[in-house]
C-alpha positions as CSV (number, residue, x, y, z in Angstrom):
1,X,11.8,-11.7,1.7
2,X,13.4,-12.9,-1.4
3,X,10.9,-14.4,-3.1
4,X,8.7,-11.3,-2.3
5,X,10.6,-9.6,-4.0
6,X,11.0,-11.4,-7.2
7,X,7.1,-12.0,-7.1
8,X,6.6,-8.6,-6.9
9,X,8.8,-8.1,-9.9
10,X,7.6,-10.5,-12.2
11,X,4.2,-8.7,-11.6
12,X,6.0,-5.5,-12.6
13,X,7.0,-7.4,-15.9
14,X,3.5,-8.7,-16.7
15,X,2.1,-5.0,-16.1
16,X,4.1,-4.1,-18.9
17,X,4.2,-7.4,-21.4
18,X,0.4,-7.6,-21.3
19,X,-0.7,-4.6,-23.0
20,X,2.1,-4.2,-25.2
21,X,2.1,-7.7,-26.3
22,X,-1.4,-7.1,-27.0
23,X,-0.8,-4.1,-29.5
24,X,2.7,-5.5,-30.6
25,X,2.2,-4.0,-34.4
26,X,0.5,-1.0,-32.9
27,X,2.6,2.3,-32.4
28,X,3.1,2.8,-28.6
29,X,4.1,6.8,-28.3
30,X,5.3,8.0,-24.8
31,X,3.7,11.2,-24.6
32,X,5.9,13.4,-22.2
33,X,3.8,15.0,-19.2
34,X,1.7,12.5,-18.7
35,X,-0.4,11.9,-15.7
36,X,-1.2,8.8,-13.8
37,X,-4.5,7.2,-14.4
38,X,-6.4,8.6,-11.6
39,X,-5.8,12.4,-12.5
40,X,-7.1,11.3,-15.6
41,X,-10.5,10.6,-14.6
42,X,-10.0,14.1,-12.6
43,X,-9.6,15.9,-14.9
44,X,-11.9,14.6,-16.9
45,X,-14.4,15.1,-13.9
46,X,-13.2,18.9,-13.0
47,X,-13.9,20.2,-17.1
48,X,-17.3,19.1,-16.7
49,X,-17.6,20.5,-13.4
50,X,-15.3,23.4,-12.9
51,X,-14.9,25.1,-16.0
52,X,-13.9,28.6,-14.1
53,X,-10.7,27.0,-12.8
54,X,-10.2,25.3,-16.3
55,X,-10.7,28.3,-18.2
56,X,-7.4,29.8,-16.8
57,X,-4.5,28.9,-18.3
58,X,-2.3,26.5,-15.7
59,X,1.5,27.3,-14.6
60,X,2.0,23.5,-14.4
61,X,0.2,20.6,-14.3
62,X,1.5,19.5,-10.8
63,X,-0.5,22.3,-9.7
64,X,-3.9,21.4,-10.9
65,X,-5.2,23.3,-8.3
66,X,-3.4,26.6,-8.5
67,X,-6.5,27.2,-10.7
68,X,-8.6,26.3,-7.9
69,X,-8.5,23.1,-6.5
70,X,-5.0,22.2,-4.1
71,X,-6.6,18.7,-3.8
72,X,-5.1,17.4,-7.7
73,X,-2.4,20.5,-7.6
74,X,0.4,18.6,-5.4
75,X,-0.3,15.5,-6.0
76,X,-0.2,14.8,-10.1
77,X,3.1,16.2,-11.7
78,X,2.3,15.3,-14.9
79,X,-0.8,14.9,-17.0
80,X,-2.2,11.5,-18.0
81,X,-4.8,12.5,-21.2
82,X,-4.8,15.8,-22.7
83,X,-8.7,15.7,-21.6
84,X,-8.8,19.7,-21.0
85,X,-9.3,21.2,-25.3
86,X,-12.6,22.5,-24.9
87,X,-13.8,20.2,-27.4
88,X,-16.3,17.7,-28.2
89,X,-16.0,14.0,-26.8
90,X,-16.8,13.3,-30.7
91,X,-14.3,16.2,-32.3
92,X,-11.5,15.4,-29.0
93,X,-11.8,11.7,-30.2
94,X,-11.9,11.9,-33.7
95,X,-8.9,13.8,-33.9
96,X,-6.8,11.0,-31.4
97,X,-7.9,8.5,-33.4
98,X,-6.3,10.0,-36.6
99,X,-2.6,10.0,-34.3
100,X,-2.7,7.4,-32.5
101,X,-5.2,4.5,-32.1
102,X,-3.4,3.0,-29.2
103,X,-1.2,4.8,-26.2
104,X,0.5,3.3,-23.0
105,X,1.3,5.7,-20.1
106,X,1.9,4.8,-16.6
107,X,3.7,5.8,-13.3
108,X,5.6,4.8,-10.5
109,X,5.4,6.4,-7.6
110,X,7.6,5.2,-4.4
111,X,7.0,6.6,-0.3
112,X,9.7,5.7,2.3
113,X,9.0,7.1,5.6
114,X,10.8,7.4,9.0
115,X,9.3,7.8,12.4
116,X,10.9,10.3,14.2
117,X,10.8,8.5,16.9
118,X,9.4,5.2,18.8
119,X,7.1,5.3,20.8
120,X,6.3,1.6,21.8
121,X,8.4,-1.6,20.8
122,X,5.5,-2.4,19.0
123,X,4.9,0.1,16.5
124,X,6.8,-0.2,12.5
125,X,10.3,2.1,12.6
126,X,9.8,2.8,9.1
127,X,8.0,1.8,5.9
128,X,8.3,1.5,2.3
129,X,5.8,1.6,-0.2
130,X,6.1,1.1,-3.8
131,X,3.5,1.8,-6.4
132,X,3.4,1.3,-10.5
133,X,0.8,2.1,-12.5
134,X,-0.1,1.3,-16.4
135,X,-2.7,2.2,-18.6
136,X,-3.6,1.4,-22.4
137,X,-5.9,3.6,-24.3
138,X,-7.8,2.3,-27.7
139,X,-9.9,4.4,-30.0
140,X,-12.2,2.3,-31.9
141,X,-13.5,4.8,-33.7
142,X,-14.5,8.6,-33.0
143,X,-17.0,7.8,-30.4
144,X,-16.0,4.7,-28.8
145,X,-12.8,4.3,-26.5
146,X,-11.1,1.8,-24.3
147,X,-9.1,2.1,-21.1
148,X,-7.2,-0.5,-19.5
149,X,-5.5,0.3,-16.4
150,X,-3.6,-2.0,-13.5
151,X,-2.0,-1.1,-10.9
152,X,0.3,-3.0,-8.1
153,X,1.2,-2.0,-4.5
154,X,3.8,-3.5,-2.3
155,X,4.4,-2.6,1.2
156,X,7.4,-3.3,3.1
157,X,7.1,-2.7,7.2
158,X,9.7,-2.7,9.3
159,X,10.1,-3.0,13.2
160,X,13.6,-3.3,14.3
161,X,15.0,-6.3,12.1
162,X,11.3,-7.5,11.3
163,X,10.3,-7.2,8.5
164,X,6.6,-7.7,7.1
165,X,5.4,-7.2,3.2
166,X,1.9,-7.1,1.8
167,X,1.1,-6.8,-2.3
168,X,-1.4,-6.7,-4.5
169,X,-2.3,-6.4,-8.6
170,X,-5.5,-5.3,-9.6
171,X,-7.4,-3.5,-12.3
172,X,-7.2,0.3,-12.3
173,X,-9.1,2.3,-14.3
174,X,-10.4,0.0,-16.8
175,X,-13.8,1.1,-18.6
176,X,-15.5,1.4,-21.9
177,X,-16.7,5.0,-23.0
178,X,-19.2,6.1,-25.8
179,X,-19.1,9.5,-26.4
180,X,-22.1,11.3,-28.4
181,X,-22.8,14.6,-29.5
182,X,-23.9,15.5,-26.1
183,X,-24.2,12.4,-23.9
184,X,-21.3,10.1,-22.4
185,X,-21.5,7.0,-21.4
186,X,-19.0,4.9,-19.2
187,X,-19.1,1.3,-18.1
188,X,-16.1,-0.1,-15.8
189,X,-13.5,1.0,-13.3
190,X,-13.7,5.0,-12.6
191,X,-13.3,8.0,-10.2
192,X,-16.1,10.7,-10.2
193,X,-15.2,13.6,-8.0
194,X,-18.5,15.5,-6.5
195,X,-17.9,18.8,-4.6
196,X,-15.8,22.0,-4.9
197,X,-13.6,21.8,-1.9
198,X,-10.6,20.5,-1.4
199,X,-8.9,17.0,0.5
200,X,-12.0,17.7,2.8
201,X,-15.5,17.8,0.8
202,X,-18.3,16.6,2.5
203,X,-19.8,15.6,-1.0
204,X,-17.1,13.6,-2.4
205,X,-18.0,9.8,-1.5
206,X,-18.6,8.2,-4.7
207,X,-15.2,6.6,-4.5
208,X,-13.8,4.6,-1.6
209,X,-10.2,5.5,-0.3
210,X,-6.7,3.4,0.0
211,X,-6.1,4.1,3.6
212,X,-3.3,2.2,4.3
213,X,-0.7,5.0,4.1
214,X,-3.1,6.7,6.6
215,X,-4.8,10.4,5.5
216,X,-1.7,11.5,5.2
217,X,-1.7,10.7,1.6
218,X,-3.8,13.4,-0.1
219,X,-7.4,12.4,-1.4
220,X,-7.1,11.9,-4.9
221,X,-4.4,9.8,-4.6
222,X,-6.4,7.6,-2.0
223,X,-9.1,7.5,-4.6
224,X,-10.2,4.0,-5.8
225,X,-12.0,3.1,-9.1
226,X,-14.8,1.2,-8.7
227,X,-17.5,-0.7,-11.4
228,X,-20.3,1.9,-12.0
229,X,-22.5,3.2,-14.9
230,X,-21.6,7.0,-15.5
231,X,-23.9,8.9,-17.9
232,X,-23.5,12.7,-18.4
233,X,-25.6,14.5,-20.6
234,X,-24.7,18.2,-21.1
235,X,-26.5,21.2,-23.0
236,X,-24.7,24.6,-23.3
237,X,-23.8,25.6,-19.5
238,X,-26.2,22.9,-18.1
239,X,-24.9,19.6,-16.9
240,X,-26.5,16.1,-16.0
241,X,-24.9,13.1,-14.2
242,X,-25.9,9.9,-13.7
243,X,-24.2,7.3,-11.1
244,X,-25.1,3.6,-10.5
245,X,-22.7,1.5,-8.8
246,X,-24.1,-2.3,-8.6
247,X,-22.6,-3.1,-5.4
248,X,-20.5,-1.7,-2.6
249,X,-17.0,-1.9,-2.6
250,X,-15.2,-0.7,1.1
251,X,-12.4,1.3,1.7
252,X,-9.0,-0.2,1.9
253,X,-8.2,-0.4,5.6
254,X,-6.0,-2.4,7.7
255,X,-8.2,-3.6,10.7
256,X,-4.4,-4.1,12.7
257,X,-0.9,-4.5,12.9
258,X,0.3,-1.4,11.1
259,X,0.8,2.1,11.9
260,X,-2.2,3.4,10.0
261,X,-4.4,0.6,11.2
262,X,-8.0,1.3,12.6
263,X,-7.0,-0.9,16.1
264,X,-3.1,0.3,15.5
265,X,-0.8,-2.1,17.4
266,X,-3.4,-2.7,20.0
267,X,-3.4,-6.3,20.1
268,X,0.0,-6.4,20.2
269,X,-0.3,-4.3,23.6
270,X,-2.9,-5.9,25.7
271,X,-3.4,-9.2,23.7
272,X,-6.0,-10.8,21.5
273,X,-9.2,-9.6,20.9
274,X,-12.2,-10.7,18.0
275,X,-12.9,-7.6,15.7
276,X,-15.3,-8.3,12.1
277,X,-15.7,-5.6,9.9
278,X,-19.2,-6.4,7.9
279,X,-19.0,-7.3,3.9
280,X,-22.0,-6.7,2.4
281,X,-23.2,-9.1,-0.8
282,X,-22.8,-8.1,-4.2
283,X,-26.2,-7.7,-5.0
284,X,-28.2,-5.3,-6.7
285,X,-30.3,-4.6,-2.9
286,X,-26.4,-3.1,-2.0
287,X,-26.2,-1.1,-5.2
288,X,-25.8,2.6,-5.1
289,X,-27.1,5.4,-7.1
290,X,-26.4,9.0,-7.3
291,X,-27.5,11.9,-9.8
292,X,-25.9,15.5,-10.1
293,X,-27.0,18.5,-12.0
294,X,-25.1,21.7,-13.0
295,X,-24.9,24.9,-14.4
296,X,-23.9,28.4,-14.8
297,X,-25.3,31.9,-14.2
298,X,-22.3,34.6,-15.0
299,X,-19.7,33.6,-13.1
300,X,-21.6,31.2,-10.9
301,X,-21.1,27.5,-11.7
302,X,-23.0,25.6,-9.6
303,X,-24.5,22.2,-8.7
304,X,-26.8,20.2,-6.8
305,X,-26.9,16.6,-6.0
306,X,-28.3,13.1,-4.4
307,X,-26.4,10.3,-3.5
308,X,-27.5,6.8,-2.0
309,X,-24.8,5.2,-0.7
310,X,-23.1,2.9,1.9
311,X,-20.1,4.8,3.9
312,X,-17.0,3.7,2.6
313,X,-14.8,3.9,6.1
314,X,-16.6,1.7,8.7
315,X,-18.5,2.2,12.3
316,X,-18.4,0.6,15.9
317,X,-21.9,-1.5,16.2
318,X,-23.3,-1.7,19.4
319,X,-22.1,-3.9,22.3
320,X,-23.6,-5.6,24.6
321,X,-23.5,-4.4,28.2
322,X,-25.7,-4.6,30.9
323,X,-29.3,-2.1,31.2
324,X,-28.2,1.6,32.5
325,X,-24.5,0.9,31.5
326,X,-22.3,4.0,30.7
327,X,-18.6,3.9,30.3
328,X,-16.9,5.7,33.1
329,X,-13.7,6.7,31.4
330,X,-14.3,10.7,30.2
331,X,-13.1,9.9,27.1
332,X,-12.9,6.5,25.5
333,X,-10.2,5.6,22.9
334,X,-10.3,3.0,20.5
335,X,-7.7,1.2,23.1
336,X,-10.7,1.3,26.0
337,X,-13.2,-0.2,23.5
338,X,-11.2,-3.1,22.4
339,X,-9.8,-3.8,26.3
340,X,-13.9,-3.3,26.9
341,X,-14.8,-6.2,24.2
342,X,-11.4,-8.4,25.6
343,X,-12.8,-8.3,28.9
344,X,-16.4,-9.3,28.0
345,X,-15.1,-12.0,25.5
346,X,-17.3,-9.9,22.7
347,X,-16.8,-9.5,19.0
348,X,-16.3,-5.7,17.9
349,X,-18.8,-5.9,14.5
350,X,-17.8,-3.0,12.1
351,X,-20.9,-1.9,9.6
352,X,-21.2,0.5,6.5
353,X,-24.5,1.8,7.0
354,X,-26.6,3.6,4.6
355,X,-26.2,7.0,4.0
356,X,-28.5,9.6,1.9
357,X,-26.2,12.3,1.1
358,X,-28.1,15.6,-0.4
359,X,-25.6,18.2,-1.8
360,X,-25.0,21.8,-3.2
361,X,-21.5,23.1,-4.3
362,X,-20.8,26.5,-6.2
363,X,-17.8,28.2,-7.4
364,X,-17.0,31.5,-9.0
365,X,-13.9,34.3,-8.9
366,X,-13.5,37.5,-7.2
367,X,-10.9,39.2,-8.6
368,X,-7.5,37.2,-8.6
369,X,-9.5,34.8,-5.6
370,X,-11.7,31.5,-6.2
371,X,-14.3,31.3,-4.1
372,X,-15.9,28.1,-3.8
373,X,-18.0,26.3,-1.1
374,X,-19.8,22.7,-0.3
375,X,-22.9,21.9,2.0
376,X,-24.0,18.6,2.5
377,X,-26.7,17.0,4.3
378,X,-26.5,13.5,5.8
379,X,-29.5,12.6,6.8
380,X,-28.0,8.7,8.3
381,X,-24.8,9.3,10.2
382,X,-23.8,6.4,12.6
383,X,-22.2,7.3,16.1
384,X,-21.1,5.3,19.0
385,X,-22.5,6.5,23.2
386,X,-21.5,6.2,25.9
387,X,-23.5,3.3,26.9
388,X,-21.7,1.4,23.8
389,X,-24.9,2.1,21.9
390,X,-24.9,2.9,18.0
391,X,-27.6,5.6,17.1
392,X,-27.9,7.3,14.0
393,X,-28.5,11.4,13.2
394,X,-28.4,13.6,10.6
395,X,-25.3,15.7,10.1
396,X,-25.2,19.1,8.3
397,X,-21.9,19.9,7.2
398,X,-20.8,22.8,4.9
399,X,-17.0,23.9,3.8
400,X,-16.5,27.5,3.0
401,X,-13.0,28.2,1.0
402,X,-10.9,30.7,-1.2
403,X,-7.6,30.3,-3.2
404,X,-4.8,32.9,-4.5
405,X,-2.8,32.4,-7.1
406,X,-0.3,35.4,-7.0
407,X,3.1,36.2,-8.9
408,X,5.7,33.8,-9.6
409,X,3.3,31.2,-8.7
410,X,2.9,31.9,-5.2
411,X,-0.7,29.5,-4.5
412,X,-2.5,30.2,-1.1
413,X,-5.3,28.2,0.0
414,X,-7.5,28.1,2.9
415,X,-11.1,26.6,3.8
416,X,-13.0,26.5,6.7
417,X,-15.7,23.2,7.8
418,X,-18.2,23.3,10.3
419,X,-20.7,20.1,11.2
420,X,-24.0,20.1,13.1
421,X,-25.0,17.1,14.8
422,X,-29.2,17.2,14.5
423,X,-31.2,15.7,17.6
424,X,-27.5,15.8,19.4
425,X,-27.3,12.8,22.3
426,X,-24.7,14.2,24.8
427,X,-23.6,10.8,25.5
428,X,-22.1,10.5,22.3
429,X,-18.6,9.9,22.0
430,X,-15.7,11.7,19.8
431,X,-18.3,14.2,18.2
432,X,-19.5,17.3,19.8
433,X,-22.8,18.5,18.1
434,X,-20.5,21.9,16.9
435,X,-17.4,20.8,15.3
436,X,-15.4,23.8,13.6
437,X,-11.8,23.0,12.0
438,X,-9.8,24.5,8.7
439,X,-7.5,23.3,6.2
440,X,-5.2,24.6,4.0
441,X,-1.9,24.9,2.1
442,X,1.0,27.5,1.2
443,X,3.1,27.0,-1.7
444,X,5.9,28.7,-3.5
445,X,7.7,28.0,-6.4
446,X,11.3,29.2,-6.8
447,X,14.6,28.5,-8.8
448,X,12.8,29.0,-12.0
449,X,10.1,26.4,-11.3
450,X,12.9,23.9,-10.2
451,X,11.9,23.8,-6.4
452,X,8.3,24.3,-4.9
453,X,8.4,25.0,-1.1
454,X,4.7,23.7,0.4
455,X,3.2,23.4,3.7
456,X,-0.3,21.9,4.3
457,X,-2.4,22.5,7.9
458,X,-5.5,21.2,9.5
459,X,-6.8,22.0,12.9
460,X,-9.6,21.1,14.6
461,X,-10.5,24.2,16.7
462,X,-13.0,22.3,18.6
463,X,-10.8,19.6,19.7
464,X,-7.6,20.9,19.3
465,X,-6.6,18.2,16.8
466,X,-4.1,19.1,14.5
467,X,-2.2,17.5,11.2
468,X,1.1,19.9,9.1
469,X,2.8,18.7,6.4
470,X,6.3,20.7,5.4
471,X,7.6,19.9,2.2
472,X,10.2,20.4,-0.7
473,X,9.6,19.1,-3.7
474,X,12.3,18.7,-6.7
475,X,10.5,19.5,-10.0
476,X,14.1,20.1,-12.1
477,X,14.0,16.7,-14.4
478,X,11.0,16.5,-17.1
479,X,8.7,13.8,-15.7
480,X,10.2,13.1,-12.9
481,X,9.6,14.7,-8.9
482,X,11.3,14.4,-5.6
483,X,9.4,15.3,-2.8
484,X,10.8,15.4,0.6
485,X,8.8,16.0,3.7
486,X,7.2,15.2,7.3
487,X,3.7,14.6,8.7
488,X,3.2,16.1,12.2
489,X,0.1,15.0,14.3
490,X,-1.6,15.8,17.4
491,X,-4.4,16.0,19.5
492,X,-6.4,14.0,22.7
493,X,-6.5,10.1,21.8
494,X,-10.2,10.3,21.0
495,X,-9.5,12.3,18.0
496,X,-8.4,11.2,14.6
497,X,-5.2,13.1,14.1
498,X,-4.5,12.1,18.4
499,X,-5.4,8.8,18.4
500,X,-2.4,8.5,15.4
501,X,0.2,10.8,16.7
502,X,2.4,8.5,17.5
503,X,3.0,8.2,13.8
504,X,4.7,11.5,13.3
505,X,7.2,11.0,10.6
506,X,9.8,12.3,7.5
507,X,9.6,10.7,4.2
508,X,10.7,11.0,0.5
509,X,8.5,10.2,-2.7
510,X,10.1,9.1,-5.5
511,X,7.5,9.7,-8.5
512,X,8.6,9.0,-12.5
513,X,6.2,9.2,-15.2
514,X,6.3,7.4,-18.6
């Protein structure tokens, strides 16, 4: 554990020596309020593509979203570029390149969590993970920019007086951008954010998710940059996006032995079994490629889009079993499939298959109330049958979904998602060919800003799945926020939110910004 932990330090160090060593007769300015990398490239993203929300003045920028969007509003207290002037990408970096040619910013952002109580001997008591983020910014000159970005993650698990520890360095958002008079062009590590809704947009899968804190962790924060070509052209109210990703890059998901796991503890329970989640080459026949166009009539922005693209969070493959097979068991868990493959002696193959994802989103304001709503068509969606079997159907899902923002910075949020399974196959499993559920979130600020009282819900009224997140979050020191809080799941074992509701737990977050 020791050397763990110094390791892990020392990679601290370097996050910092590299880019200041490289820009050691350069002035390096702390600018207060800044945001970590990732709500960079979100905000970046929402100007271009919600510029009702961004034409509001915001209360704070922790609550990105009481302008319209909940999904950046609790989760970055601080901005990271100062991307929202309503100015040119030539006048916006002209002027940044007379101040300052070079600026490091960063975060650290630190979860511990508690079960509330244990469930199986098996299971990790409590967890700690630890998070530091740095990026460098260079402006060659008024139209060309540099970002460097790293990031490190350490977890820490602990099961009685076990403890575990995984970590990890690697490039954050890192990419080149040349900005023109009316095109942008961006090469390297980036998040784009499609869709209007929030934590549960059908059209936001550009960007593949860390799961390992579970989906618990709101969306933007899971977000990871990946290498793609971004090209936006824009004219007046009319917007064009183009996306080329030149190979796939999954989702980060532990296949086992943590709490958020896809098989859990499983193994642990009822002993070994083979599970081999597919990696697809990095070749240009697994590249990706999406386009997006927008625009504005009144107070209607709007936009329509194409995306080709693997799915980031993996699916069962078909098993072998014998002709006319059906599980008997009502309804399967992901326990039953695995003691299913451990009796046969078979290997569980996840996929990513390909998806074609066709999308429209709009937004506009009624009143004091955003209104704002995604539909998305999926025309390859894999599911697993009863007979072990994986088919493929097209999915039609839409989000409906409104916002208040009231006095004293009272923000109210609530959406509502249905799916339609096409060509349903009642022996599918999980998935009913009507799925209805809502999400939403309730927040109050009070103390003079000092304190923000929140609570997030999602049900599944279908399944009677559901997920709530009380919190309390300490906004009192400039830069710094405390959040305390618990995650509450439940629902039958064949359901997301049931299969982990053994994993209801309270927590504090620890985030600093520099």
């Amino acid at each position: 554990m020791l050397y763990r932990s110094i390791w892990f330090l020392v990679a601290v160090l370097l996050l910092w020596l590299v880019p200041v060593w490289g820009r050691s007769k350069a002035a390096l300015r702390s600018e207060q309020g800044k945001q970590l990398v990732a709500a960079q490239a979100v905000q970046e993203q929402e100007e271009e593509t919600k510029p009702i929300k961004d034409q509001t003045a915001e209360p704070e920028v922790a609550d990105d979203r009481q302008q319209g969007s909940e999904t950046a509003k609790d989760i970055m207290d601080q901005p990271l570029s100062s991307s929202n002037t309503g100015k040119g990408l030539e006048e916006e970096f002209g002027e940044r390149a007379v101040s300052a040619a070079f600026t490091l910013r960063g975060q650290v952002w630190n979860r511990f969590a508690q079960d509330t109580k244990e469930n199986n001997r098996f299971e990790d008591d409590r967890y700690n993970h630890l998070e530091v983020q740095l990026e460098g910014k260079y402006i060659l000159t008024q139209t060309l920019q540099f970002l460097l970005g790293i990031k490190a993650n350490y977890f820490a698990y602990n099961n009685n007086s076990d403890w575990h520890h995984d970590g990890e360095v690697s490039l954050y958002n890192t990419y080149v951008n040349l900005a023109l008079s009316n095109v942008s062009v961006k090469v390297g590590n980036q998040v784009v954010i499609w869709g209007k809704a929030d934590e549960i947009s059908p059209l936001d899968n550009l960007n593949p998710e860390d799961m390992r804190d579970g989906f618990v962790r709101r969306r933007v924060e899971r977000k990871i940059p990946i290498p793609m070509v971004h090209v936006e052209w824009s004219q007046d109210v009319y917007k064009f996006q183009g996306i080329f990703i030149p190979f796939f890059k999954r989702a980060k998901l532990d296949l086992r032995g943590t709490d958020w796991a896809f098989f859990d503890h499983i193994d642990d329970e009822i002993g070994p079994f083979a599970v081999v989640e597919e990696k697809p080459p990095k070749t240009l026949g697994n590249s990706e490629v999406g386009v997006r166009f927008a625009g504005k009539v009144r107070a209607l922005d709007y936009a329509v889009s194409y995306l080709r693209a693997r799915a980031d969070l993996p699916a069962v493959a078909s098993l072998t079993t014998p002709p006319g097979f059906q599980l008997p068991i009502p309804r399967p868990t992901v326990r039953d499939l695995a003691r299913f493959a451990q009796a046969t002696g078979q290997t569980i193959h996840l996929t990513h298959n390909h998806q074609d994802v066709f999308g429209f989103e709009f937004e506009t304001v009624l009143g004091s109330i955003g209104v704002r709503g995604d539909l998305a068509y999926v025309a390859d969606k894999s599911f697993l049958t009863r007979a072990l079997r994986a088919i493929n159907r097209p999915v039609f899902q839409h989000v409906m979904g409104a916002d208040y923002n009231g006095p004293s910075n009272l923000y109210v949020n609530f959406q509502f998602a249905q799916s339609v399974i096409q060509d349903y196959d009642k022996t599918i499993l999980s998935f009913t060919k009507l799925t209805n559920e809502f999400y939403g979130t309730i927040s109050k600020e009070v103390f003079a800003n000092n304190l923000k009282v929140a609570f997030r819900y999602f049900y599944n009224i279908t399944r009677a799945s559901s997920y709530y997140n009380p919190s309390v979050v300490v906004q009192y020191w400039p830069n710094v926020t405390i959040e305390l809080g618990g995650d509450v799941l439940g629902g039958p074992r064949d359901t997301v939110p049931g299969f982990f509701r053994g994993n209801d737990q309270v927590y504090v977050t620890l985030k600093i910004f520099f």
